[in-house]
Each structure stands twice: as C-alpha cells, then as structure tokens.
PyMOL CGO cylinders between C-alpha atoms (Angstrom):
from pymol import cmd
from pymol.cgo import CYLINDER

trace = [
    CYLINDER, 75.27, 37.29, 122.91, 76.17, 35.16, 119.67, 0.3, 1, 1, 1, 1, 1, 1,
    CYLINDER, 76.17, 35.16, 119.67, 79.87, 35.82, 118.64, 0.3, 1, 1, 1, 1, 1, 1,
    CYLINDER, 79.87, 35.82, 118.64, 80.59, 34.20, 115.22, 0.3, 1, 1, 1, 1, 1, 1,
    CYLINDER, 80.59, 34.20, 115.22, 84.27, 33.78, 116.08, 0.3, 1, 1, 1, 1, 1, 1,
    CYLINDER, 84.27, 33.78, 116.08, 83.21, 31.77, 119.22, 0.3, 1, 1, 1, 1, 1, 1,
    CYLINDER, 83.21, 31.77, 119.22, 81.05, 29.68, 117.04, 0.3, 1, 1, 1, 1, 1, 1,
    CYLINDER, 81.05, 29.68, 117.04, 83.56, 28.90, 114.28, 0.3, 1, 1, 1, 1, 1, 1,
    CYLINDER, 83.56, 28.90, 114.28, 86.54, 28.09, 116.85, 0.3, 1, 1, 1, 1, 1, 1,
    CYLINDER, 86.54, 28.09, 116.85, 83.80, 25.97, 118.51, 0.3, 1, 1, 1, 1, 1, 1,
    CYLINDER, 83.80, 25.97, 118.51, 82.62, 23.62, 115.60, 0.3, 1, 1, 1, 1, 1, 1,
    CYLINDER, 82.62, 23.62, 115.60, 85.18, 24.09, 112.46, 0.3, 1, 1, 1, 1, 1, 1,
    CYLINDER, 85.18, 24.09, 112.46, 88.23, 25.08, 113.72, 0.3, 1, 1, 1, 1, 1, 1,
    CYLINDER, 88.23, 25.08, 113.72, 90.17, 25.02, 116.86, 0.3, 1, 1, 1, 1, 1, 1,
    CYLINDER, 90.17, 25.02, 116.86, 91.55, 27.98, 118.35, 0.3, 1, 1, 1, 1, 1, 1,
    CYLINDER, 91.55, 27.98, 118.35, 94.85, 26.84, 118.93, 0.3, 1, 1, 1, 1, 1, 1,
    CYLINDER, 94.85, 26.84, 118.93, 94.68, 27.00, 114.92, 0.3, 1, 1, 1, 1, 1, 1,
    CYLINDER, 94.68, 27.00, 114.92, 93.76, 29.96, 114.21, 0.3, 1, 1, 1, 1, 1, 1,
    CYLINDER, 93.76, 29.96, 114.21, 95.90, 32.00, 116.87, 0.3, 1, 1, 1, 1, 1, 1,
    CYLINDER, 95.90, 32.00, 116.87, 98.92, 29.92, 114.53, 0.3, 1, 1, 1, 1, 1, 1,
    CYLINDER, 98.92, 29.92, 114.53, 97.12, 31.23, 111.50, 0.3, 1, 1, 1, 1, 1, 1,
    CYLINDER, 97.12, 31.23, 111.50, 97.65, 35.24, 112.79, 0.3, 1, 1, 1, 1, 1, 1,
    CYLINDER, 97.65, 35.24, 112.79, 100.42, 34.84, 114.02, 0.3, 1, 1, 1, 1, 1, 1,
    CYLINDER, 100.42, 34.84, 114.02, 102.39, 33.16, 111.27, 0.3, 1, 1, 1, 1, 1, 1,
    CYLINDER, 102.39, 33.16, 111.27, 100.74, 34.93, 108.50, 0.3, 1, 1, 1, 1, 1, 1,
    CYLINDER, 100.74, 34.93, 108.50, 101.11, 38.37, 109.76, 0.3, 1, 1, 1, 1, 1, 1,
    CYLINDER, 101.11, 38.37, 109.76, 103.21, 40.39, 107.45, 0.3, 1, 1, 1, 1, 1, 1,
    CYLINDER, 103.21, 40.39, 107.45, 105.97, 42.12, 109.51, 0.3, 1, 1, 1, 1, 1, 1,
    CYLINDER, 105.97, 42.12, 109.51, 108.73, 44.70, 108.08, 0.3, 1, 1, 1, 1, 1, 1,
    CYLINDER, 108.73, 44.70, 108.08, 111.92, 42.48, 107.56, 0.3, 1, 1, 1, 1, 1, 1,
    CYLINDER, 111.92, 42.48, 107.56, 114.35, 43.08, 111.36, 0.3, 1, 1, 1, 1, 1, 1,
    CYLINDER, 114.35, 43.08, 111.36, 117.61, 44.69, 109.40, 0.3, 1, 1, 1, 1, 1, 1,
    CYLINDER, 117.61, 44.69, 109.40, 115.07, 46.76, 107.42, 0.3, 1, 1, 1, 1, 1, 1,
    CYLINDER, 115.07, 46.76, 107.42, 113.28, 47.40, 111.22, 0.3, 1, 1, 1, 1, 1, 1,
    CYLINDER, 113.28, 47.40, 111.22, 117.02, 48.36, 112.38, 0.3, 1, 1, 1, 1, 1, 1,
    CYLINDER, 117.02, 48.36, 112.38, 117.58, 50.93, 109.71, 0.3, 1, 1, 1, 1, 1, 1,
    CYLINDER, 117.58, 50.93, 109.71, 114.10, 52.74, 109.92, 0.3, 1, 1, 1, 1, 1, 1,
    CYLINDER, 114.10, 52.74, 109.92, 114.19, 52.87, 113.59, 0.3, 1, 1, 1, 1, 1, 1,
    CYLINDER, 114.19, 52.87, 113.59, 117.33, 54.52, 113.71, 0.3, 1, 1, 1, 1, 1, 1,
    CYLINDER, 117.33, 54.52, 113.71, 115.95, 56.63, 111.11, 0.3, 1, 1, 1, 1, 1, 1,
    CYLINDER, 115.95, 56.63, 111.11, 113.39, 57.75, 113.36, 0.3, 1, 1, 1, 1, 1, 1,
    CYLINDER, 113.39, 57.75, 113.36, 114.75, 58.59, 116.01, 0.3, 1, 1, 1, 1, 1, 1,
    CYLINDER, 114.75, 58.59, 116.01, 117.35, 60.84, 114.30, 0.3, 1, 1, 1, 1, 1, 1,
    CYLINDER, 117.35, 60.84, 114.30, 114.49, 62.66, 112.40, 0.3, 1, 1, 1, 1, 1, 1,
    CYLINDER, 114.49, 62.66, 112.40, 113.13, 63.42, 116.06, 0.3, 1, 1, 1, 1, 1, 1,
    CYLINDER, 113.13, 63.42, 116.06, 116.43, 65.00, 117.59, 0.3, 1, 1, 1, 1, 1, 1,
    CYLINDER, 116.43, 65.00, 117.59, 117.40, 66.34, 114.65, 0.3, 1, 1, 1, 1, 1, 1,
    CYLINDER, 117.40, 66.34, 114.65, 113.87, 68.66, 114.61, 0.3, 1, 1, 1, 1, 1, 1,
    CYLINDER, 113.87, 68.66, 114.61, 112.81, 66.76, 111.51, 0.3, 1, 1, 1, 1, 1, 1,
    CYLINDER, 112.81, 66.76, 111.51, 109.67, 66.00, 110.53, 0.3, 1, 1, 1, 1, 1, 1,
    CYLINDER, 109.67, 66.00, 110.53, 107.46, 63.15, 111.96, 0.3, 1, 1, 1, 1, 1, 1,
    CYLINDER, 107.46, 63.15, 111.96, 104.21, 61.88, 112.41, 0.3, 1, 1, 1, 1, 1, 1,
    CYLINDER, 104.21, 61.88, 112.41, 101.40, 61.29, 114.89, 0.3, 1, 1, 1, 1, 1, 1,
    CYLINDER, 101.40, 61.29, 114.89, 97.72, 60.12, 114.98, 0.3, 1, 1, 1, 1, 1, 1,
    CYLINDER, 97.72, 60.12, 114.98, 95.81, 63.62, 115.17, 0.3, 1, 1, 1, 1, 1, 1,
    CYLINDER, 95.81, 63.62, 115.17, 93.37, 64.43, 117.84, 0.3, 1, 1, 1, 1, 1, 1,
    CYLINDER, 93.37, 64.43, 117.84, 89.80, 64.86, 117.32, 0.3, 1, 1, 1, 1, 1, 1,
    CYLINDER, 89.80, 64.86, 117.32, 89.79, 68.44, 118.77, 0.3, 1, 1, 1, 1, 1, 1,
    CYLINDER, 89.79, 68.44, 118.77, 92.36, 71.17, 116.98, 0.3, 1, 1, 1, 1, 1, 1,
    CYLINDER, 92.36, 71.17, 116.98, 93.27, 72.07, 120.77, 0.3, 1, 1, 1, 1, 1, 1,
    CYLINDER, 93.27, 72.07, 120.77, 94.62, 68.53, 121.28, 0.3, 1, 1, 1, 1, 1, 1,
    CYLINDER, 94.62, 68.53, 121.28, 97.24, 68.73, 118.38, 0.3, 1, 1, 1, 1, 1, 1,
    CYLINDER, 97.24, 68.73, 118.38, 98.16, 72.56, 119.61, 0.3, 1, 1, 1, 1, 1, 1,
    CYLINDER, 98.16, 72.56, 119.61, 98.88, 71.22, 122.62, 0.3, 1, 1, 1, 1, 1, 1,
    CYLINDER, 98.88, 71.22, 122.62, 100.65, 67.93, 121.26, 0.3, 1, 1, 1, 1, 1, 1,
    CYLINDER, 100.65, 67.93, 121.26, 102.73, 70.81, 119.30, 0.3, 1, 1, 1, 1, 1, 1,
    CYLINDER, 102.73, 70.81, 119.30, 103.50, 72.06, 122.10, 0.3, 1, 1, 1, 1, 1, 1,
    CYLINDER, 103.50, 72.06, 122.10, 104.25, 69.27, 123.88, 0.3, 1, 1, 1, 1, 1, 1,
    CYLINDER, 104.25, 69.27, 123.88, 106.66, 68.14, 121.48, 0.3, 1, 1, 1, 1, 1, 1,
    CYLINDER, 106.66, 68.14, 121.48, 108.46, 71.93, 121.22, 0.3, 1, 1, 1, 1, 1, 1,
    CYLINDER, 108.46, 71.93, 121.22, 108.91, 71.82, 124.70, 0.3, 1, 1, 1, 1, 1, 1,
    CYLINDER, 108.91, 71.82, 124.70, 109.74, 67.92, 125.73, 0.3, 1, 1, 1, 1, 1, 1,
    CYLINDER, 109.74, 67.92, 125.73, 111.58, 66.59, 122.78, 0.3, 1, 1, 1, 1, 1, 1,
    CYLINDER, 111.58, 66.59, 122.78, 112.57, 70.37, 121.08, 0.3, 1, 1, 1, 1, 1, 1,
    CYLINDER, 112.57, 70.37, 121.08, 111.09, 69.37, 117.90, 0.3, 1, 1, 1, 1, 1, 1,
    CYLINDER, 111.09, 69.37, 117.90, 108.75, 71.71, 116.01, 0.3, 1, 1, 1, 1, 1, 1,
    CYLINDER, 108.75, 71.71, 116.01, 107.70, 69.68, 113.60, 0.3, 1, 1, 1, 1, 1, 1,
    CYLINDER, 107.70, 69.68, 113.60, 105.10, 67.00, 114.67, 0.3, 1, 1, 1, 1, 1, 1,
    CYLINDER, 105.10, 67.00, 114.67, 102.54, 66.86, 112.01, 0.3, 1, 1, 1, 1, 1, 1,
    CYLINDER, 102.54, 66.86, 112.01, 99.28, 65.19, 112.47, 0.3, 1, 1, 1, 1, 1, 1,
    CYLINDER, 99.28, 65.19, 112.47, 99.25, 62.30, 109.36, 0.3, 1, 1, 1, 1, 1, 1,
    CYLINDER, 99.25, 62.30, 109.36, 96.45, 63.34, 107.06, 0.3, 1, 1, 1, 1, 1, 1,
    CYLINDER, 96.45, 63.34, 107.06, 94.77, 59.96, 107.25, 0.3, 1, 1, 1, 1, 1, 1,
    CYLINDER, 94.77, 59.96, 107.25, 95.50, 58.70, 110.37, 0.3, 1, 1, 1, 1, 1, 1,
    CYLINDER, 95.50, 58.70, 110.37, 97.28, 55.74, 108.51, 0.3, 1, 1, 1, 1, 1, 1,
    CYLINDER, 97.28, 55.74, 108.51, 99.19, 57.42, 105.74, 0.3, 1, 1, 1, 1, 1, 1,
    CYLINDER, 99.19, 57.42, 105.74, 102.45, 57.52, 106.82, 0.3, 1, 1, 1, 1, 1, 1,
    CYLINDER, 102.45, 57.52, 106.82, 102.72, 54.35, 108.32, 0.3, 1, 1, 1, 1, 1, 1,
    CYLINDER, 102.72, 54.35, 108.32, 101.31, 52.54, 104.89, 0.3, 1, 1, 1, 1, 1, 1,
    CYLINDER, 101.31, 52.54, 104.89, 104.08, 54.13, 103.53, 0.3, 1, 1, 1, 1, 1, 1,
    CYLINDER, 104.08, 54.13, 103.53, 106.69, 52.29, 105.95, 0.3, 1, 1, 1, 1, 1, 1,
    CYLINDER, 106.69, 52.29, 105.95, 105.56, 49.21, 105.30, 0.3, 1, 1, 1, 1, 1, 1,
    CYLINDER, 105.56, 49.21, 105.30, 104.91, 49.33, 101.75, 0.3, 1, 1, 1, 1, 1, 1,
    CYLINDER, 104.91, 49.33, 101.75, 108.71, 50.56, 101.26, 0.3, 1, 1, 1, 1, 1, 1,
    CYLINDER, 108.71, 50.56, 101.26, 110.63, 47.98, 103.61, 0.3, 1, 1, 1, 1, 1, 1,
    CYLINDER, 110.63, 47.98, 103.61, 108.07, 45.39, 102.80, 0.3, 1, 1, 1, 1, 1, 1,
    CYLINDER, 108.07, 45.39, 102.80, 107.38, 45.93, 99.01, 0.3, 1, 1, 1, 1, 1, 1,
    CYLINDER, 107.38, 45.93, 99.01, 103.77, 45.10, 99.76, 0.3, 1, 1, 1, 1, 1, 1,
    CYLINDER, 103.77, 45.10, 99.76, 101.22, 47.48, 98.29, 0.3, 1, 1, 1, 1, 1, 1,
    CYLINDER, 101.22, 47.48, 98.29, 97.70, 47.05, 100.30, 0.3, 1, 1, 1, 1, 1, 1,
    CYLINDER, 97.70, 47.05, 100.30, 95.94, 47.95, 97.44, 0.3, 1, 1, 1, 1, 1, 1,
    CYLINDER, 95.94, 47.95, 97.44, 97.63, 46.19, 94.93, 0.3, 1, 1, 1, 1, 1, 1,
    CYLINDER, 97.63, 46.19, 94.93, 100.04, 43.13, 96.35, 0.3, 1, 1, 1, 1, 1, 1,
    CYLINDER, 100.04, 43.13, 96.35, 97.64, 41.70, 99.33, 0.3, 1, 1, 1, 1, 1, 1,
    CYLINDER, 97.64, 41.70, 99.33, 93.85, 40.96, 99.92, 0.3, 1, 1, 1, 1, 1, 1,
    CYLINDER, 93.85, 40.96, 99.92, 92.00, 40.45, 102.70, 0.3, 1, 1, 1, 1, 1, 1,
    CYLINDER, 92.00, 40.45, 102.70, 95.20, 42.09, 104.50, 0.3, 1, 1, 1, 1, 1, 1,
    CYLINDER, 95.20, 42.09, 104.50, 94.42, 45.05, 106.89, 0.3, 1, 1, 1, 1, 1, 1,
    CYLINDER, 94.42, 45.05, 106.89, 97.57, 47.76, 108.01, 0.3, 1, 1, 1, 1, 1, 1,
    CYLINDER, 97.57, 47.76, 108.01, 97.48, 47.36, 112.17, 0.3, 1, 1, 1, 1, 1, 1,
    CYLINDER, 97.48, 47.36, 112.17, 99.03, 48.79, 114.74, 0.3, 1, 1, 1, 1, 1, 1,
    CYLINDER, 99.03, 48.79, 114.74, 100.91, 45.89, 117.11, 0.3, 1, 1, 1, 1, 1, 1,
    CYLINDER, 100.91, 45.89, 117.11, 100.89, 48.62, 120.05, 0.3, 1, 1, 1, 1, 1, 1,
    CYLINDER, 100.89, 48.62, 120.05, 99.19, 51.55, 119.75, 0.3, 1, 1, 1, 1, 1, 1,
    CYLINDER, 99.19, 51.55, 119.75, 100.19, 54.18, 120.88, 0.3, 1, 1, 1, 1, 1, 1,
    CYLINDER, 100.19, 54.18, 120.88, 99.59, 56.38, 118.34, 0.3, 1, 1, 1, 1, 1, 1,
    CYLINDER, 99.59, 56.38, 118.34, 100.29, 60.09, 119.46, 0.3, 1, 1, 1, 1, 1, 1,
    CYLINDER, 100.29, 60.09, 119.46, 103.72, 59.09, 120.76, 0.3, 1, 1, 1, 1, 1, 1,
    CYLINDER, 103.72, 59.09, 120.76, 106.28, 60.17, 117.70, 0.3, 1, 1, 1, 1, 1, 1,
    CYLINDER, 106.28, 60.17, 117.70, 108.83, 57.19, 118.84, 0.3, 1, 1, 1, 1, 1, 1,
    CYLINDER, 108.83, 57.19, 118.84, 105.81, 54.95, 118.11, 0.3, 1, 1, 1, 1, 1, 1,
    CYLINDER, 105.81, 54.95, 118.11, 103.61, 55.65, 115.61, 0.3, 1, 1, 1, 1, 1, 1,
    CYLINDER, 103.61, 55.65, 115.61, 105.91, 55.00, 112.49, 0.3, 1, 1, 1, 1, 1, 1,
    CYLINDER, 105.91, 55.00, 112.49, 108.39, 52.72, 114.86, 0.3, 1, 1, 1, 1, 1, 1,
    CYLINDER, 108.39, 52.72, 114.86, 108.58, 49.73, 111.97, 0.3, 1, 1, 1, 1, 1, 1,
    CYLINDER, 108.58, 49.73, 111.97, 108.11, 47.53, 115.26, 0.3, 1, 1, 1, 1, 1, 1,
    CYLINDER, 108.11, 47.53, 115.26, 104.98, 48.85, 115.57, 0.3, 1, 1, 1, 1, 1, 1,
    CYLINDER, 104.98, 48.85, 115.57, 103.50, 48.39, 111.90, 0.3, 1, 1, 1, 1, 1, 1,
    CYLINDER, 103.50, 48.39, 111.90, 102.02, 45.33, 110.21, 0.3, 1, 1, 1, 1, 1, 1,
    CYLINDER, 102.02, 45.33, 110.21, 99.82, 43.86, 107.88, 0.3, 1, 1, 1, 1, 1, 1,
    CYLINDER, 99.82, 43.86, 107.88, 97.18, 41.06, 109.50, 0.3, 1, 1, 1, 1, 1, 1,
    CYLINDER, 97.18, 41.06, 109.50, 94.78, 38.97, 107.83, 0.3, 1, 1, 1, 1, 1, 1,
    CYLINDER, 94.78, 38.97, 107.83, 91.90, 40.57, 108.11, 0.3, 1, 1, 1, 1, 1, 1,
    CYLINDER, 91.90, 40.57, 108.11, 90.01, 38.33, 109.73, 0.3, 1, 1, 1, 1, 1, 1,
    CYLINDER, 90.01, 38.33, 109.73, 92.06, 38.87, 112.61, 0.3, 1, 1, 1, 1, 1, 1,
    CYLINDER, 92.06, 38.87, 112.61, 91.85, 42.63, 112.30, 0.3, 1, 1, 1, 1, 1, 1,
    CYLINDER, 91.85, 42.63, 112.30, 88.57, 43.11, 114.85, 0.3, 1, 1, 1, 1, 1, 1,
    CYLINDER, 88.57, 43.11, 114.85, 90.00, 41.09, 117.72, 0.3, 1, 1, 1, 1, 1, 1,
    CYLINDER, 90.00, 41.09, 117.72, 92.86, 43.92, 118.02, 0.3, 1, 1, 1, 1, 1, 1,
    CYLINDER, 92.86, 43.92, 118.02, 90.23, 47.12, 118.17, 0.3, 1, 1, 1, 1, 1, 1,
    CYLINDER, 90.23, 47.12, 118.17, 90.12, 49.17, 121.20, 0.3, 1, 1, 1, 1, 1, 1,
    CYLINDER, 90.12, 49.17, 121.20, 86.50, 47.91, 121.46, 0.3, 1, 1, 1, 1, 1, 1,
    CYLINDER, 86.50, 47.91, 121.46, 87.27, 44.15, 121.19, 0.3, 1, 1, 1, 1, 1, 1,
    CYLINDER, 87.27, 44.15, 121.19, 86.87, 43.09, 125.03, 0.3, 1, 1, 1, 1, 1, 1,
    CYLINDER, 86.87, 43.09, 125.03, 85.29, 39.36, 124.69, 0.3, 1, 1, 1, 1, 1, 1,
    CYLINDER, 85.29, 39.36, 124.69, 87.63, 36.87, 126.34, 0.3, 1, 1, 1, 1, 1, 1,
    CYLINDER, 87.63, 36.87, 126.34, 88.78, 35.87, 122.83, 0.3, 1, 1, 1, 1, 1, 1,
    CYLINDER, 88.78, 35.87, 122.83, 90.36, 39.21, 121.74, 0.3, 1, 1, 1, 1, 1, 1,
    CYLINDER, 90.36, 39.21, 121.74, 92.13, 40.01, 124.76, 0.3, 1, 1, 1, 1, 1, 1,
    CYLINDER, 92.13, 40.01, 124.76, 93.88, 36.52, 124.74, 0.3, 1, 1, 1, 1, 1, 1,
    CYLINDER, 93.88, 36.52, 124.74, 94.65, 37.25, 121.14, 0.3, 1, 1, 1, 1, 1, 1,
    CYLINDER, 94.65, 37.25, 121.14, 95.77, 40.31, 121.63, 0.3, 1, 1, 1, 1, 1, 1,
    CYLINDER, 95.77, 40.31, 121.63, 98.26, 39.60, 124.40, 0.3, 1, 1, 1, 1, 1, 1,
    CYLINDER, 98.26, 39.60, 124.40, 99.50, 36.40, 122.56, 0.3, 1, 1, 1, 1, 1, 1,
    CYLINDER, 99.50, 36.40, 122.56, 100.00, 39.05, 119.23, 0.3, 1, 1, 1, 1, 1, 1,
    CYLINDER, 100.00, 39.05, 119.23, 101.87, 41.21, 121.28, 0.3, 1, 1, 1, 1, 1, 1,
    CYLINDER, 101.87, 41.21, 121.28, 103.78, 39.16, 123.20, 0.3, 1, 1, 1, 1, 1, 1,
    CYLINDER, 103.78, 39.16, 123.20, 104.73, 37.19, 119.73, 0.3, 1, 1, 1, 1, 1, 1,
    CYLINDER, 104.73, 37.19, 119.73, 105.91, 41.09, 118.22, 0.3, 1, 1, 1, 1, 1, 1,
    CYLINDER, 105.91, 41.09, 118.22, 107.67, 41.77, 121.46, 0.3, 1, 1, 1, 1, 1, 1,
    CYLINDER, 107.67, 41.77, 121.46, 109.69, 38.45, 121.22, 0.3, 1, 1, 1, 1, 1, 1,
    CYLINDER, 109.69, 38.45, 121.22, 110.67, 39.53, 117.47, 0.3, 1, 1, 1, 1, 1, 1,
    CYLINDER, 110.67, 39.53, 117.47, 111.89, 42.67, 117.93, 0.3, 1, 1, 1, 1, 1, 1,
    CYLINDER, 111.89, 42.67, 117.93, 112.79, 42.90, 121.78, 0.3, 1, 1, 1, 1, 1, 1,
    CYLINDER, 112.79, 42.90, 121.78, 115.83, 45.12, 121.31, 0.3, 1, 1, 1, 1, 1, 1,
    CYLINDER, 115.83, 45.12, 121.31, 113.79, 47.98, 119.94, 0.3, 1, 1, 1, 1, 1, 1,
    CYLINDER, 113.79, 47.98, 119.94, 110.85, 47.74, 122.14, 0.3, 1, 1, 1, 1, 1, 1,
    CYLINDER, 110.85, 47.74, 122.14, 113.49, 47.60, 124.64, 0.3, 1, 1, 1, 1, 1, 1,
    CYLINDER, 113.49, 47.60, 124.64, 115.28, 50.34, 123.74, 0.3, 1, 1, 1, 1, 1, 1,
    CYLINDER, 115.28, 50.34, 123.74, 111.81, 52.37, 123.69, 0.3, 1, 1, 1, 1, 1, 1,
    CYLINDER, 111.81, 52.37, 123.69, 111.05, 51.15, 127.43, 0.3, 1, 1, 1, 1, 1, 1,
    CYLINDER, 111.05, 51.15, 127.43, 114.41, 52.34, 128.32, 0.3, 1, 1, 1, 1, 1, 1,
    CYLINDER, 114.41, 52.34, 128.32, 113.57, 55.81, 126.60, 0.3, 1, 1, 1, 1, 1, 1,
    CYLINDER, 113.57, 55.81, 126.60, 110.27, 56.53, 127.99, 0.3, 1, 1, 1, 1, 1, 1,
    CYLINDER, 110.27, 56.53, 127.99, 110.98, 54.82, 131.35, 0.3, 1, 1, 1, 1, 1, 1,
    CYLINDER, 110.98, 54.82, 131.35, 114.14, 57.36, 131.68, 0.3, 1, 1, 1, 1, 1, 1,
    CYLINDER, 114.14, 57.36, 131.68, 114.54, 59.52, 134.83, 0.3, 1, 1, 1, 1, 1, 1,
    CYLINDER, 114.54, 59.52, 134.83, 115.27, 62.70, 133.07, 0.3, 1, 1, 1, 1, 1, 1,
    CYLINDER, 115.27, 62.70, 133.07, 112.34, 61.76, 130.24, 0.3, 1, 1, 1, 1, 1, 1,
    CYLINDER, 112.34, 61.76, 130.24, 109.48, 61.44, 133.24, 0.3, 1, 1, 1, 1, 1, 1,
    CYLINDER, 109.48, 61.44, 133.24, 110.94, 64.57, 135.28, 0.3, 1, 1, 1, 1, 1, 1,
    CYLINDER, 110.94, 64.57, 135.28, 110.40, 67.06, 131.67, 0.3, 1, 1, 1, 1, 1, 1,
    CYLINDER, 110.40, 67.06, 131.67, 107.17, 65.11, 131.01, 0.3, 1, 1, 1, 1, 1, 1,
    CYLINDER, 107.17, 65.11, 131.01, 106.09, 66.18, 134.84, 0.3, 1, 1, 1, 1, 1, 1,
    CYLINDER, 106.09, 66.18, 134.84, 107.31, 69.90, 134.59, 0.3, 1, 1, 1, 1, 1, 1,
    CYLINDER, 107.31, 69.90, 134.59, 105.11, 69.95, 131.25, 0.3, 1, 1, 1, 1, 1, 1,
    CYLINDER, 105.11, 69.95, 131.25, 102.30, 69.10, 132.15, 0.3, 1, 1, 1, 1, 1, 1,
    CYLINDER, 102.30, 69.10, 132.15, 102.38, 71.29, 135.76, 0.3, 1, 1, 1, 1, 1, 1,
    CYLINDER, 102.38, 71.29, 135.76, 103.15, 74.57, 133.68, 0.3, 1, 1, 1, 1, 1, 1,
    CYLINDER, 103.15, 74.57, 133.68, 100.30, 73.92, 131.29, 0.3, 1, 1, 1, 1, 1, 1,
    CYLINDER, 100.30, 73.92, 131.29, 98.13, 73.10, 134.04, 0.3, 1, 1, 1, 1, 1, 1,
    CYLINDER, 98.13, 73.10, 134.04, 99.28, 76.68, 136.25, 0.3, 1, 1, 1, 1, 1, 1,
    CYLINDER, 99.28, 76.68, 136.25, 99.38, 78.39, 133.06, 0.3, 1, 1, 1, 1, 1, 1,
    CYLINDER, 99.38, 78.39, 133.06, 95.73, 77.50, 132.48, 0.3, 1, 1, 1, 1, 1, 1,
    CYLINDER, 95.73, 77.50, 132.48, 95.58, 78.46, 128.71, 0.3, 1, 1, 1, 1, 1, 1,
    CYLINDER, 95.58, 78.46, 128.71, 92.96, 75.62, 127.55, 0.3, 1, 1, 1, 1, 1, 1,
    CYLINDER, 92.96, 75.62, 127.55, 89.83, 74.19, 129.10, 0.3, 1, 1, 1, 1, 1, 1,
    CYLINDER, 89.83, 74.19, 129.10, 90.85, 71.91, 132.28, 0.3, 1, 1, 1, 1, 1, 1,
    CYLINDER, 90.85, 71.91, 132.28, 89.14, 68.84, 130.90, 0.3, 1, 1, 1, 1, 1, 1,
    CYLINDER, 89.14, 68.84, 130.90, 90.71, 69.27, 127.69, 0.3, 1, 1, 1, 1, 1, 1,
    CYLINDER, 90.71, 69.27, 127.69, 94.00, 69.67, 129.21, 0.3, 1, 1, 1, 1, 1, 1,
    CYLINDER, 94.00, 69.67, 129.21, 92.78, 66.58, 131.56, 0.3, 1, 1, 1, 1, 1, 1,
    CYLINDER, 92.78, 66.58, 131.56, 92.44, 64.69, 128.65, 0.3, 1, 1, 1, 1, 1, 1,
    CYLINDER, 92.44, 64.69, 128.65, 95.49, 65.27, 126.87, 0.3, 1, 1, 1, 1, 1, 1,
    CYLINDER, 95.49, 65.27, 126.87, 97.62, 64.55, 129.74, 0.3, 1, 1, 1, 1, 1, 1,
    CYLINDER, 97.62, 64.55, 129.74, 95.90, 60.99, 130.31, 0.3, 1, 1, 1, 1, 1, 1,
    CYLINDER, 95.90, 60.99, 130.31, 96.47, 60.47, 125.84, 0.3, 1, 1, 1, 1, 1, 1,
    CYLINDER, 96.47, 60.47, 125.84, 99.95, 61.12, 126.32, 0.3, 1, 1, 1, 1, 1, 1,
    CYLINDER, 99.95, 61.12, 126.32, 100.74, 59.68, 129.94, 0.3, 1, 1, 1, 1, 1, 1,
    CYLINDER, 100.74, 59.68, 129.94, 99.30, 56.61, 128.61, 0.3, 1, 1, 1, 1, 1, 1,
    CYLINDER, 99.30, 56.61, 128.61, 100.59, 56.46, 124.80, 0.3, 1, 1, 1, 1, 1, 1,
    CYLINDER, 100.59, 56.46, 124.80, 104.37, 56.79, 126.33, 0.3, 1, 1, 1, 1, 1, 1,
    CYLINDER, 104.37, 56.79, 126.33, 103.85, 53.99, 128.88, 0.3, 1, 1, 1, 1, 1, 1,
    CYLINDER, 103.85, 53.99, 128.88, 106.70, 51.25, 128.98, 0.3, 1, 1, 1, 1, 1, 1,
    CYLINDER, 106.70, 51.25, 128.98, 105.43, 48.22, 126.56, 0.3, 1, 1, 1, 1, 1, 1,
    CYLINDER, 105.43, 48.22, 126.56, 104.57, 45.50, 129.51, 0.3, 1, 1, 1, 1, 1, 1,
    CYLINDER, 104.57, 45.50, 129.51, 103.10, 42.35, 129.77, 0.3, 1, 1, 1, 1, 1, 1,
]
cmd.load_cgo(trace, "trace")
C-alpha cells in the first residue's frame, strides 16, 4: 500500500519535523480560560443543567443515554448536539476567539480524546482543539498505520502533559468507587428489565463503559 504521508516524511521532510509541526501549531483553549469552563461544566452537570453529547446513530441509543444520565448523574437534560460538533466549536471559538470559518484555514476542530458520549468530556475545554489539517487524518478512529498511532499517542500524551490537573481530576471522577458501583447497578437493571433489544443494549453498555474509561497511556 502507498501512503503519501510515508512518502513525504521519507524524501522531503523528516518526521521528527512534522510531529514538532502538530504539536506546536495546534491551537489549544488558553489553561485559566480551560480552568473556568471546566468548572463550568461540571456545575451545569450537578446542577441538572443542560449539556451536550455526540448523539447515537439509533434514537434507542440516546433514550437510553437519557436515561442513563437521569439515573447515574440525576441530570435530565443531556441533549444530543445537533451537529455532532456544534457545541464544542462554540467553546473554542469563545475562549479562543478563533472563528473556523473566518480566523483560520486549513485548521480542522478535533477531539484530543474522544470520548464523545461522556458529558464530562465532550465539551471538557481539555478535550477541544484546532489542528492543522494536515494532521487531522492521522487522529481518525480509522487511522491504524504505524504512523498515526505514534502520532496519536505523542498528541495525547503532549495534551495530557498541558492540562494534567483536569484530566486528572476526570480519572479521579470516573475511576471513583461509588461512580463504577451506580454505573454497574445501571446497566444490570436495564439488562433484567429487558426494555430494548439485547444487542442494542450490548452496544450501549460497551459506548459508555468505554467513553468513561480513565485517560491512560
């Protein structure tokens, strides 16, 4: 298989280089503007606010993510963002003063972590940048060559470094004792209740299980 990202860090420029190049020019939200909007966040969540997740391709997955949310974090008002990105375009366009469509080109909104149908992360400021977009493919869900998984973890691990105490603080909250023992007693109920289609249900345990994992390296 020809990769043209192989063949131009193999004859005009050297990887080393252009690892530097997404890293350094990666937009990220300013860290006292990250403190303030992640405190922000979290208050809308306990305080049965609105916030935001990535919706689910089935309407079953976001009644159940309702649901799940009623019942875990006792906030009835998870909304699935209309776009998928709207929401957190708007974070970083505020704290940033970066408009996509009219400040940057060649710029691409990303997602550091994923995670996107966990409310502490998908608008987490942490979470939320804009990468050259050149750099945008090698953090897909499909990009698997050696190339974008050692991007990927250097990206991360380069985010993590920045803003540690808030990525900590989110490992501490979704590694917590009392957080994994409700998430366990959900997800037996809706499987003994048996109100949706096991698979679906099968599937929207392993979304969520996975999208509240601890960040880890």
């Amino acid at each position: 298989m020809i990769d043209s990202y192989e063949l131009l860090l193999s004859q005009y420029i050297s990887k080393e280089d252009f690892f530097r190049f997404g890293l350094e020019k990666t937009i990220y939200i300013p860290d006292d503007k990250v403190e303030a909007e992640w405190q922000s966040l979290k208050k809308n969540i306990t305080s049965n606010k609105a916030v935001f997740i990535r919706g689910f391709k089935s309407s079953t997955g976001m009644h159940m993510a309702s649901d799940f949310y009623t019942k875990v974090f006792e906030n009835k008002q998870v909304k699935k963002d209309p776009s998928n990105t709207q929401n957190p375009a708007k974070i970083i366009e505020k704290l940033t003063g970066y408009k996509k469509t009219k400040d940057l080109k060649n710029y691409q909104l990303a997602s550091v972590f994923g995670r996107s149908r966990n409310i502490l992360a998908f608008c987490a400021p942490w979470n939320i940048v804009y990468i050259p977009s050149m750099l945008d493919p090698l953090l897909s869900a499909e990009a698997n060559t050696a190339l974008a998984l050692e991007f990927k973890e250097r990206f991360r691990k380069h985010a993590y470094e920045k803003f540690k105490p808030y990525i900590d603080e989110f490992n501490e909250m979704v590694s917590n004792y009392q957080f994994q023992r409700s998430m366990d007693e959900y997800f037996q109920k809706l499987f003994d209740d048996g109100h949706f289609d096991k698979k679906e249900m099968t599937a929207f345990e392993n979304t969520i299980r996975e999208d509240f994992a601890p960040i880890t390296f």
